[in-house]
N, C-alpha and C positions, 0 to 999 in steps of 0.2 A: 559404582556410584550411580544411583537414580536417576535420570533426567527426568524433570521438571515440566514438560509443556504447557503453556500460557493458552488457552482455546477462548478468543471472544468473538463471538457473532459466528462460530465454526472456521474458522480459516487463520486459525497461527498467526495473526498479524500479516497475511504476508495478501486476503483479497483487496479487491480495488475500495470496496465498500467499508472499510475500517479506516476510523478516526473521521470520516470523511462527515460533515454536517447532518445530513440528511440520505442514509446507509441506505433507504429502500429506493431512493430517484437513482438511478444511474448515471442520468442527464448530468446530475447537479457535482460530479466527481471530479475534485480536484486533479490529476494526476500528473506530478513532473518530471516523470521517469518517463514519461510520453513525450514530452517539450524538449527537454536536453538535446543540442547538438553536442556527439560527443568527439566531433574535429575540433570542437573549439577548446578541449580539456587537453593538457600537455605534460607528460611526465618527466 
C-alpha cells in the first residue's frame, strides 16, 4: 500500500513555521508544545 505524504512549506506538518500566521517571522510562533508543564498531565 502506497503512502501518501502531505509536504506544505517542506516539513510534513511536523516545522514550527506551519499553520502559524505569519510562517517567515519566527518571532511571531505560536508554539504550545513549548509551554506545557507536563507534571501537571496525570494518567
Amino acid at each position: 500500500v502506497p503512502t501518501v505524504w502531505l509536504r506544505l512549506f517542506g516539513c510534513n506538518l511536523e516545522c514550527n513555521g506551519f499553520g502559524q500566521e505569519d510562517p517567515t517571522d519566527p518571532d511571531s510562533y505560536i508554539l504550545p508544545y513549548q509551554e506545557i508543564d507536563l507534571k501537571d498531565i496525570s494518567v
